[in-house]
C-alpha positions, 0 to 999 in steps of 0.5 A, a space after each residue: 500500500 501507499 502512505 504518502 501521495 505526492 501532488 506536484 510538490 505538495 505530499 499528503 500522508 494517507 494515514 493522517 487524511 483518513 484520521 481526519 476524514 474519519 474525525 470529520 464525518 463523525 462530527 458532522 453525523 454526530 451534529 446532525 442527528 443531535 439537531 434533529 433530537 433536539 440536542 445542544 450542539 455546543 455541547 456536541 463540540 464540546 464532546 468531541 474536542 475533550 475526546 480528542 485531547 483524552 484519546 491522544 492522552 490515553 492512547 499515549 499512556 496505555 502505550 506506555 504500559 504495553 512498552 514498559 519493559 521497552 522504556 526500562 531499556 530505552 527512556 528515549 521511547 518517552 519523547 518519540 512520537 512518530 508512533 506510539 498510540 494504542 487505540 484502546 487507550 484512546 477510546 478509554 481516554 475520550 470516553 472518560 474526558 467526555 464524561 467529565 465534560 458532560 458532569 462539568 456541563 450538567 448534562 446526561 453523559 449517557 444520552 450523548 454517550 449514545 448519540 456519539 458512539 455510531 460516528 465513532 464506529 465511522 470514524 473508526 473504519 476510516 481510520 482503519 482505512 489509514 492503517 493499510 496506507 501506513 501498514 501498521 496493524 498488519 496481519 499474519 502472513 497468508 497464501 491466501 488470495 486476499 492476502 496483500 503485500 507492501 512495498 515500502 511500509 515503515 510498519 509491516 513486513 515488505 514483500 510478506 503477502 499479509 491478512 488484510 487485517 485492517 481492511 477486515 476491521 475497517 469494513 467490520 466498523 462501518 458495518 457496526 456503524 449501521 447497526 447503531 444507527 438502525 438500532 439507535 432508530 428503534 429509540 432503546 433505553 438511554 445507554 443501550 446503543 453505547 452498551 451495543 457498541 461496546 458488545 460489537 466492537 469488544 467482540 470484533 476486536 477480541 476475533 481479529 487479535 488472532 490474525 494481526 502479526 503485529 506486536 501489541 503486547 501480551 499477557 499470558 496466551 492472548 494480547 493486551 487489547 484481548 484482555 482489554 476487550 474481555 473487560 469492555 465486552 463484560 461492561 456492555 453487557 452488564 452496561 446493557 442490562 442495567 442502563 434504567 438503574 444507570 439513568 435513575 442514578 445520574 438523573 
């Protein structure tokens, strides 16, 4: 795959104008279908920016923990930010930094947890869509003709035919995305359709771990972001059975 597209002589990095794609789209259907229920827009970019500064906060600190035998070895892993960010900790970090954001305003933290999760999705397939330009992410060699194969990747083996990891995850989001939307549009209890997102994409993860070849760190058998989906996937579901009692207590 590619990650720099030269025009003339300006160079676009594929991975950075998908991840603004995605952050773009997201807004905009977050904002659109907060307007038609009525919601504050205000709030909605205000969502958005806290979410933005937590998940690059908490991609960069779970990125540590994973590394941490590393960054014993080598500090200067610290202070290198031309990679580094695990996109659980990001989700963790937007989350909880949404969440003080909306105690901060006085708002239901849970009705604009649903309204935002669906463009989360999207902006997560768009980025994925990043991660193939970059080949970061990569999957376990194949033999496969859906295999691919890079060239002139910084992340993932060249020459290699690899699973398209990223292509699966990035379809997979975008298919979870219209789950959320079709079930958002069926008006569940408040909290269910950020409960259904966290049952999805814990699953989704948790599946495609065991055809990425990248390392991500791991504890025993399974990887970190396994570990990590066991827990989200163990809180959708609790999440989901018990948004009345969540809702009561908030209110």
């Amino acid at each position: 795959m590619f990650n720099d597209l030269k025009i003339g002589p300006v160079t676009i990095h594929m991975y950075g104008l998908m991840i603004a794609i995605g952050f773009l789209s997201a807004l905009l259907l977050t904002s659109y279908r907060g307007k038609k229920r009525g919601m504050n827009d205000d709030i909605i970019w205000g969502i958005f920016f806290c979410a933005i500064f937590g998940g690059m906060a908490g991609s960069r600190i779970l990125y540590y923990i994973v590394e941490l035998p590393r960054i014993i070895e080598d500090i200067s892993i610290l202070w290198d930010f031309r990679n580094g960010y695990v996109v659980y900790g990001g989700i963790i970090g937007g989350v909880l930094a949404s969440c003080i954001y909306c105690r901060f305003q006085k708002v239901s933290f849970l009705e604009y947890f649903d309204l935002v999760m669906p463009a989360v999705s999207l902006a997560q397939g768009f980025g994925r869509i990043g991660c193939l330009c970059a080949g970061c992410c990569y999957g376990r060699p194949t033999d496969a003709w859906y295999g691919i194969t890079f060239h002139a990747s910084n992340f993932a083996p060249n020459g290699i035919r690899l699973i398209p990891t990223q292509m699966i995850s990035s379809i997979g989001d975008f298919i979870f995305c219209g789950i959320l939307l079709w079930y958002a549009g069926r008006k569940p209890k408040t909290g269910r359709v950020a409960a259904l997102w966290m049952l999805l994409y814990g699953i989704g993860r948790f599946a495609i771990e065991f055809l990425r070849n990248d390392y991500r760190g791991s504890i025993g058998v399974l990887s970190t972001s396994q570990i990590i989906s066991i827990g989200i996937v163990a809180a959708g579901a609790v999440m989901f059975a018990a948004v009345s009692k969540l809702k009561g207590k908030e209110e």
